[in-house]
C-alpha positions as CSV (number, residue, x, y, z in Angstrom):
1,X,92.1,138.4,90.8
2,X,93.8,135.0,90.6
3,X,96.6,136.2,92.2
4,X,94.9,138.1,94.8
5,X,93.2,134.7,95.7
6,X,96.4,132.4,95.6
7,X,98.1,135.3,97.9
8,X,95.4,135.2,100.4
9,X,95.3,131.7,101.2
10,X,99.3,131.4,101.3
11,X,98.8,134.3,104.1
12,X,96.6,132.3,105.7
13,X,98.7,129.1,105.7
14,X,101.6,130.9,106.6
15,X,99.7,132.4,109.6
16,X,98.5,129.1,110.7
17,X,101.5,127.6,110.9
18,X,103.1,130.5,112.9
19,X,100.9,130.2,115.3
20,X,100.8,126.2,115.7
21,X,104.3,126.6,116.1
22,X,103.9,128.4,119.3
23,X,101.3,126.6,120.9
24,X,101.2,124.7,123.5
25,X,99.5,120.9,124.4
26,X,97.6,121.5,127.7
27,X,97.1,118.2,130.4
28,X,93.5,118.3,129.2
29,X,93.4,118.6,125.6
30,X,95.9,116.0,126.2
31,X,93.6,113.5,127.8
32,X,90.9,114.7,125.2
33,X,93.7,113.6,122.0
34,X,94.3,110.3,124.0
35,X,90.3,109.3,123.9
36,X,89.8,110.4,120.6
37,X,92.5,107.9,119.2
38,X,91.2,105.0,121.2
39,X,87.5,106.0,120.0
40,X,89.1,105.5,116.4
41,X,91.0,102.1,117.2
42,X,88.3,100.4,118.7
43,X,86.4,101.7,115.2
44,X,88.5,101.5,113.0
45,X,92.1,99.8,113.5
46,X,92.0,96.4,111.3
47,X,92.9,94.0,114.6
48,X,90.1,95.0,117.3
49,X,92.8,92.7,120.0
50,X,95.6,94.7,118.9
51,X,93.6,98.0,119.5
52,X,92.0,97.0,122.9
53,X,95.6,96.4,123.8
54,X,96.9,99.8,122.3
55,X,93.9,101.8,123.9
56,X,94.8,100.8,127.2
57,X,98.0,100.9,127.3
58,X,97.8,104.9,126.1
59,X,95.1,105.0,128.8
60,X,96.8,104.0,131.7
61,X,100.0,105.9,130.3
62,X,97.8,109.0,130.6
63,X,96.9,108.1,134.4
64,X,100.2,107.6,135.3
65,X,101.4,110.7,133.9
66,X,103.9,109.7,131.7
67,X,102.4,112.5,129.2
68,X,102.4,115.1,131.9
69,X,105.7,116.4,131.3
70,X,105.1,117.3,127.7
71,X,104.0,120.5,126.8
72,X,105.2,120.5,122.8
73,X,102.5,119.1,120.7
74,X,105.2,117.6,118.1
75,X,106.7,115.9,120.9
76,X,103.5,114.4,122.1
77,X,102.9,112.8,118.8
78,X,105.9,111.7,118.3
79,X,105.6,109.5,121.9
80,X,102.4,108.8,121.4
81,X,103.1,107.3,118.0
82,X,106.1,105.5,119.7
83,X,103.6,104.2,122.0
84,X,101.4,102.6,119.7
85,X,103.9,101.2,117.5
86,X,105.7,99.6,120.5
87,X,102.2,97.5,120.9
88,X,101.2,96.7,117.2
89,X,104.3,97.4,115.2
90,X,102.5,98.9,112.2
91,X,104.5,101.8,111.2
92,X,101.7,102.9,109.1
93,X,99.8,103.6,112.7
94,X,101.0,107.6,113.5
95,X,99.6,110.9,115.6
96,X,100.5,114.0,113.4
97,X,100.8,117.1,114.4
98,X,100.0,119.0,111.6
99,X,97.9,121.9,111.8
100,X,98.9,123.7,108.5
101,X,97.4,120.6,106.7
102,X,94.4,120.1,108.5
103,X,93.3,123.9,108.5
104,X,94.1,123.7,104.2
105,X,92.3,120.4,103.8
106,X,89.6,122.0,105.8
107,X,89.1,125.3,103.4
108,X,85.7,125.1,101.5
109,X,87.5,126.1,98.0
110,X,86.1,127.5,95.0
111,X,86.4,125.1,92.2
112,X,89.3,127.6,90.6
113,X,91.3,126.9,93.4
114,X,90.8,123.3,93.5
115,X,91.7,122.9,90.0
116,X,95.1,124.7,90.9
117,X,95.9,123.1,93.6
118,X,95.5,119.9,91.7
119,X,97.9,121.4,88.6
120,X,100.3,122.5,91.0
121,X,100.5,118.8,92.5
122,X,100.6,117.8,89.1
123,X,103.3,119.9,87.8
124,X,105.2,118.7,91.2
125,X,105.2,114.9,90.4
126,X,105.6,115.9,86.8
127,X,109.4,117.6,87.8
128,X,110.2,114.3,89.2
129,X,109.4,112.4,86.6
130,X,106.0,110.8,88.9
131,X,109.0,108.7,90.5
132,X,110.5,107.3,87.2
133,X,114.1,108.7,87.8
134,X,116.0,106.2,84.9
135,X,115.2,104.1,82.6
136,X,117.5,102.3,80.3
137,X,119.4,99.3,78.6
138,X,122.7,97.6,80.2
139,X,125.0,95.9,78.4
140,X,123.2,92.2,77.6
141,X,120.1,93.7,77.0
142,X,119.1,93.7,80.6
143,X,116.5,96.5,81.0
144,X,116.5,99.0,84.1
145,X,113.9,100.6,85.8
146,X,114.4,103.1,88.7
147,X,111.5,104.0,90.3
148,X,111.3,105.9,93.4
149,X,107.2,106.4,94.0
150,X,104.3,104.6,93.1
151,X,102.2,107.6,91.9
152,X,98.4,107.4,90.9
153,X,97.9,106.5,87.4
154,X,95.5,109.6,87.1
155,X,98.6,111.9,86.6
156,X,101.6,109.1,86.0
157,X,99.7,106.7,83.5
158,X,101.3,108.1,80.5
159,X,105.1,107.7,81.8
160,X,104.6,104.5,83.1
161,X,103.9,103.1,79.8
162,X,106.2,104.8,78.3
163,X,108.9,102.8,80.5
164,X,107.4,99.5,79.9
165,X,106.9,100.2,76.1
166,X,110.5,101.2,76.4
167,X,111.6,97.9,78.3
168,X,109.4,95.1,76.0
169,X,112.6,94.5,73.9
170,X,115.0,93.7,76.7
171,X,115.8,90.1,77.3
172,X,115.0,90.5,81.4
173,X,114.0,93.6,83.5
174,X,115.3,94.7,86.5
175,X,112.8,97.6,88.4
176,X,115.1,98.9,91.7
177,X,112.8,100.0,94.5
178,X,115.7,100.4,96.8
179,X,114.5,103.7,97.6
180,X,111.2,103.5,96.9
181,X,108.6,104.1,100.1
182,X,105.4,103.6,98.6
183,X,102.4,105.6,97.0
184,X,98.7,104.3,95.6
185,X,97.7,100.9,94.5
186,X,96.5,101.9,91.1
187,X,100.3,102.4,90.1
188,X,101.1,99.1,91.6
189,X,97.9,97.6,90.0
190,X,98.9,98.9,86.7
191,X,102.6,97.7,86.3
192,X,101.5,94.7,87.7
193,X,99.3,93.8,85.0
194,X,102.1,94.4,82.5
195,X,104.0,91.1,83.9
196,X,100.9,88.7,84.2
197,X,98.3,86.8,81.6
198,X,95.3,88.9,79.9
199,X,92.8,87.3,81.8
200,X,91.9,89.0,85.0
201,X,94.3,88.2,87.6
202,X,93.3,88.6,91.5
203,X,96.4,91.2,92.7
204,X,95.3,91.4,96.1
205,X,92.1,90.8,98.7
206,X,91.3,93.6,100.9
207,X,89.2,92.9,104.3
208,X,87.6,95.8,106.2
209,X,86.8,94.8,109.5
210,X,84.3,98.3,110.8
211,X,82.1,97.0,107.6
212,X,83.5,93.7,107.3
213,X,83.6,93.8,103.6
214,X,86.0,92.3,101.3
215,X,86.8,93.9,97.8
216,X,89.5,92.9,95.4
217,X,92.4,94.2,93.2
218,X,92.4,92.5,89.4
219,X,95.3,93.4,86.8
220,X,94.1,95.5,84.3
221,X,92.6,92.8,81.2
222,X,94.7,95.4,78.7
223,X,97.5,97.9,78.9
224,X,98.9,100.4,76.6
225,X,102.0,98.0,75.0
226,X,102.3,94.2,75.5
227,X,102.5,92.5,78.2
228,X,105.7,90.9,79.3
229,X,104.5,88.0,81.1
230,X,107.4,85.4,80.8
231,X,109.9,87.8,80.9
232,X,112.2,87.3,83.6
233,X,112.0,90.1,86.1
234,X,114.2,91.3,89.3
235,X,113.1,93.5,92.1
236,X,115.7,95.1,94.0
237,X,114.8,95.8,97.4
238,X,116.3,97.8,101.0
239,X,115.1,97.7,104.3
240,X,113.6,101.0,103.1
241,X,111.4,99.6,100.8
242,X,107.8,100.4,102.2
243,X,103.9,100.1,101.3
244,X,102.9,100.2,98.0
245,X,106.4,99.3,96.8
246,X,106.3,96.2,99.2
247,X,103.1,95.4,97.8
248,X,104.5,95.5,94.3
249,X,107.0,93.1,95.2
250,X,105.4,90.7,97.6
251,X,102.3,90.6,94.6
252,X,104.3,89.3,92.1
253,X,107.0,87.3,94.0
254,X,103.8,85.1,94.8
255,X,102.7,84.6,91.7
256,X,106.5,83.3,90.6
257,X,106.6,86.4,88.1
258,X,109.6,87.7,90.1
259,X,113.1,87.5,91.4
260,X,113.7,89.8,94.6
261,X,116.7,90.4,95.4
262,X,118.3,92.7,98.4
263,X,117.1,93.0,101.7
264,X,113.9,92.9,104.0
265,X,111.5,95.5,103.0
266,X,110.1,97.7,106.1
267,X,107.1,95.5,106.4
268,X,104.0,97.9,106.1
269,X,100.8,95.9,104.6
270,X,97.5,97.3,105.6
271,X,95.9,100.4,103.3
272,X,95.5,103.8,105.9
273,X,93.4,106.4,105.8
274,X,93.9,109.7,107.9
275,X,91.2,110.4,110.4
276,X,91.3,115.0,112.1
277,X,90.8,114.4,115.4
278,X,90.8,118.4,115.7
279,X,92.7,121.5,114.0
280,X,96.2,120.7,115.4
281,X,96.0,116.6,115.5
282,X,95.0,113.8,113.1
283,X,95.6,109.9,113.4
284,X,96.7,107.6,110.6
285,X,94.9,104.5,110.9
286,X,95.1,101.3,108.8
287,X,91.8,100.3,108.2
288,X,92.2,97.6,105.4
289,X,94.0,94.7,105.7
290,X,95.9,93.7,102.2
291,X,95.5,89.4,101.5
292,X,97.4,88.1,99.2
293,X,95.6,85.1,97.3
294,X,98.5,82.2,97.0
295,X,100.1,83.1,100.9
296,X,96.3,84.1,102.4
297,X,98.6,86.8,104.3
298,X,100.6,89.8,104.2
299,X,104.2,91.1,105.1
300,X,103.0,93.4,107.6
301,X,105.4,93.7,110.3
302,X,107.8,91.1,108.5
303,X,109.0,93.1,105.7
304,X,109.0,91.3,102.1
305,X,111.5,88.6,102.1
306,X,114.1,88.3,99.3
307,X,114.8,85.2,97.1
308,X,118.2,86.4,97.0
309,X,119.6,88.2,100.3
310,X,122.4,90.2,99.7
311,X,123.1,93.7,101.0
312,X,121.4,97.0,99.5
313,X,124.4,98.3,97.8
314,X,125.4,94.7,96.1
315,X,121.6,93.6,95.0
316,X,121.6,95.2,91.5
317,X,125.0,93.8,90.7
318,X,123.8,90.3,92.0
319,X,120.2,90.8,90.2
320,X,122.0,92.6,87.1
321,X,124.5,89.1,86.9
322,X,121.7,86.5,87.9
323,X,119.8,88.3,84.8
324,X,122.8,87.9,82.1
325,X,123.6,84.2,83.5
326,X,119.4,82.9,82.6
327,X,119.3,85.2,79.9
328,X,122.5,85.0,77.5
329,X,123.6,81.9,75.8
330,X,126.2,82.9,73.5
331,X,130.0,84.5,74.5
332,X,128.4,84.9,78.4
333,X,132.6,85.3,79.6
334,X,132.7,88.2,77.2
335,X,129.5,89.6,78.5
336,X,130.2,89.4,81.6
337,X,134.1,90.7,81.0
338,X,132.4,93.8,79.0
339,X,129.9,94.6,82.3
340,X,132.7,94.2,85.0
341,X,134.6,96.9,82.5
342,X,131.5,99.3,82.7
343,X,131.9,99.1,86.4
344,X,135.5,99.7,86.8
345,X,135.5,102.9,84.7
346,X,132.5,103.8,86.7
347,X,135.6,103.2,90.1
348,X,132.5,101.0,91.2
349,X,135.4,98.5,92.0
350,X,133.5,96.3,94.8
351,X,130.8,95.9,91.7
352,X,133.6,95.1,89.2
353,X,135.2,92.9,91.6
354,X,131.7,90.3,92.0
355,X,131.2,90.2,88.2
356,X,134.8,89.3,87.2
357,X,134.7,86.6,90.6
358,X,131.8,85.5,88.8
359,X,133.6,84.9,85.0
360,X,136.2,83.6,86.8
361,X,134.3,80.9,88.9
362,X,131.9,80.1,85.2
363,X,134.9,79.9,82.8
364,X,138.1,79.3,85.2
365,X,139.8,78.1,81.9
366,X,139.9,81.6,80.2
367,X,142.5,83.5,80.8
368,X,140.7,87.1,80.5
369,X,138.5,86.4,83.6
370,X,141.6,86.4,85.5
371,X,143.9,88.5,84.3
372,X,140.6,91.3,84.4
373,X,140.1,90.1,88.1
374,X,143.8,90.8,88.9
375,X,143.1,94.1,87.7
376,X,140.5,95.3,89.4
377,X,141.9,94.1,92.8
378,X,145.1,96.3,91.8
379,X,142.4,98.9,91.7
380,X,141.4,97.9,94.8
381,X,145.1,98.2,96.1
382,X,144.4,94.2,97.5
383,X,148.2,93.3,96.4
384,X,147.2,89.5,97.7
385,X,144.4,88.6,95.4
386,X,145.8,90.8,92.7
387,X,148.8,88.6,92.4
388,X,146.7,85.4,92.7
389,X,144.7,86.0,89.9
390,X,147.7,87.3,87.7
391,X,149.5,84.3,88.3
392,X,146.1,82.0,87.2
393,X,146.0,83.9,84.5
394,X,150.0,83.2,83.7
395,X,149.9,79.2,84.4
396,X,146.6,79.3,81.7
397,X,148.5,81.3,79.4
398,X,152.6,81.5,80.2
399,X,153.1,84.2,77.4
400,X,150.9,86.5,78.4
401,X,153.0,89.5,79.0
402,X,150.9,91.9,80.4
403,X,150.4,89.5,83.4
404,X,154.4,89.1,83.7
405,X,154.8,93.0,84.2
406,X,152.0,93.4,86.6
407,X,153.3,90.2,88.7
408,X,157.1,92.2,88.3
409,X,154.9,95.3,89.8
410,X,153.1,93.8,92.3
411,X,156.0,91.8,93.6
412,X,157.8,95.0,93.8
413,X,154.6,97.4,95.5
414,X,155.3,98.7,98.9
C-alpha cells in the first residue's frame, strides 16, 4: 500500500511538471502576476519606499509592453525578477516559476506521507553530511572546518557538535564558507553560541515592518561541549558567500570573536518567506529585516566585508598562516617550513610559494626558508626568483651544497 501511495503522487508530480513545461504565459494572466506581486510588496517587502518604487516601475513596464513579447513563463520570471533587483538590489527578492513545487506543497497529505517526506529530506542532508564536508587538524594544531550549508539544527544538531567537540583542542579554528550560500538561523544561532560567553548573548534583532514587531536571536546559554570563546577564529569567505552564511560571519566579526578573511560576501541580509501567487508562480519576499546590535545595520546589498582581503583561492592559506603566526611560539620557521612542504607535495605551489615568502620575510637569517623558497619557485619553473633565493640561501650558509648544484642547474636551464 505504501508503495502504491508513494507511486501515485510521483505520477502526479511528474504529470504536473509535463504539463507546466508546455504552457504558456497569456498577456492577461500576465498583467494579473504583475498585480499580485505589487499587492505583496506594498504588504509585505521590509522597505515600503523601495516597494512603491519597484511596484511602479513593473507597472508601467507592463503598460509599455515590455512583457508583451514573452510568452515562456520561465522567461517572464526571470525578467521580472531582473526587474526588481535592478530597483532594490536584494537578491533574495525572486518570481519562480515553479509549478511542480507549488502543486506538491499544496497536497493535503496523510500524516504517513508527511512523515516520509520528512525522512527522505532527512536521509538527503544526511548523504551530505547536513553540509559538514571536512573536518580536521593541520599541521600547528590549526583546526578546519568546511562547511557548505547551514542546515536546521532539528536534523544537523548532532554533527555540528560533533565538529566542535572535535575542534575544542586546536589552538585556533578556521571554518571556510567559501562555498557556503546560506540555510536557517538556528544552525547559525547554534555555532555561534559555541564562540561567545554563557550568558545570553543578543545574535541578531529582527524588525517586521507589516506587524512592526521586533524579536530577537540569543546564543544558546549551553551547548553540547565547551564553548570556545577566546579561541582565535578565521572565516574564510567568496563573493559566493550568501545569507545565513553571511550572517554567521557578519554576527561574530562584530562582536570581535572573528577574523574574516577572503572576499566580499554576496550581500543578502533580510530573512524571506515564499508567498503562491497561483499554481504556476510564487514570489520570494524578504519580510524581516536582520539588525545587528554593535553596527545597528546589516550587509544587505554590501556583502560582509573582510578584515583581511585577499582573493578566494589564497584566503585559507593567508587565514591558515595568520593562525600559526598568533598562535605558535616555539620553532614557528620550522612550522611554517613543515606547512609550505604539505603544500608542495599537494603541487599547491602558489600556496607553498606565500608560506615559505612568509618564513623567509619572519626569519631572513635561516637558511632553510630560502633554500625551501628556491625550491618551490623551481617548481614553479620561475628560473629568476629560484636563483635569488638559492643564492640568499648560499651567502647565509656558503657550504651548503645542495644550493650550489641547484644554482649550477638553474644557471644552466633553457
Amino acid at each position: 500500500m505504501k508503495k502504491q501511495i508513494m507511486t501515485l503522487v510521483l505520477v502526479f508530480f511528474l504529470l504536473a511538471s509535463l504539463t507546466a513545461q508546455n504552457e504558456k504565459i497569456t498577456k492577461d494572466e500576465k498583467g494579473e502576476i504583475v498585480a499580485m506581486i505589487s499587492k505583496n510588496l506594498l504588504e509585505n517587502y521590509i522597505d515600503l519606499a523601495v516597494a512603491k518604487e519597484m511596484t511602479l516601475a513593473i507597472t508601467l513596464n507592463t503598460k509599455s509592453n515590455k512583457y508583451d513579447a514573452i510568452t515562456n513563463p520561465d522567461v517572464f520570471s526571470k525578467i521580472i525578477t531582473e526587474d526588481l533587483q535592478k530597483i532594490s538590489n536584494d537578491l533574495h527578492l525572486k518570481l519562480n516559476y515553479e509549478p511542480h513545487k507549488i502543486a506538491q506543497n499544496s497536497q493535503v497529505m496523510s500524516e504517513e506521507l508527511k512523515i516520509k517526506r520528512k525522512e527522505l529530506m532527512e536521509m538527503k542532508m544526511a548523504e551530505i553530511n547536513y553540509g559538514f564536508t571536512e573536518v580536521k587538524v593541520l599541521h600547528g594544531n590549526i583546526g578546519y572546518l568546511n562547511l557548505r550549508m547551514f542546515a536546521d539544527i532539528d536534523y544537523a544538531k548532532e554533527a555540528a557538535t560533533a565538529a566542535m567537540n572535535f575542534l575544542y583542542n586546536t589552538n585556533a579554528i578556521i571554518i571556510d564558507l567559501r562555498k557556503n550560500s546560506g540555510g536557517v538561523p538556528s544552525m547559525m544561532q547554534l555555532l555561534s553560541s559555541y564562540f561567545t560567553e554563557a550568558a545570553p548573548i543578543l545574535l541578531s534583532n529582527f524588525y517586521e515592518r507589516k506587524t512592526n514587531e521586533t524579536t530577537q536571536l540569543v546564543a544558546f546559554e549551553s551547548v553540547d561541549g565547551k564553548r570556545m570563546k577566546n579561541k582565535p577564529l578565521y572565516i574564510l569567505t567568496s563573493k559566493n558567500t550568501f545569507s545565513a552564511a553571511e550572517a554567521f560571519t557578519y554576527t561574530l566579526k562584530h562582536l570581535d570573536k572573528a577574523v574574516v578573511v577572503g572576499e566580499v560576501t554576496k550581500g543578502g541580509a533580510n530573512r524571506t518567506k515564499t508567498i503562491n501567487l497561483n499554481r504556476n508562480f510564487s514570489i520570494s519576499v524578504p519580510y524581516i529585516k536582520a539588525i545587528h546590535p554593535v553596527t545597528l545595520s546589516n550587509w544587505e546589498g554590501k556583502g560582509v566585508q573582510p578584515d583581511i582581503e585577499t582573493n578566494e583561492n589564497e584566503a585559507f592559506v593567508v587565514a591558515y598562516i595568520d593562525a600559526i603566526n598568533k598562535t605558535v611560539t616555539r620553532k614557528r620557521n620550522h612550522v611554517l617550513n613543515t606547512i609550505g612542504y604539505e603544500f608542495l607535495q599537494k603541487k599547491s605551489i602558489d600556496e607553498a610559494i606565500i608560506v615559505f615568502k612568509e618564513n623567509a620575510k619572519l626569519f631572513p637569517e635561516e637558511v632553510n626558508s630560502w633554500d625551501s623558497l628556491g625550491e618551490a619557485y623551481f617548481h614553479l619553473r620561475d628560473k629568476g626568483n629560484a636563483l635569488k633565493a638559492y643564492q640568499k640561501a648560499l651567502e647565509l650558509d656558503p657550504n651548503l651544497e645542495s644550493a650550489k648544484k641547484m644554482i649550477q642547474k638553474l644557471e644552466n636551464f633553457q
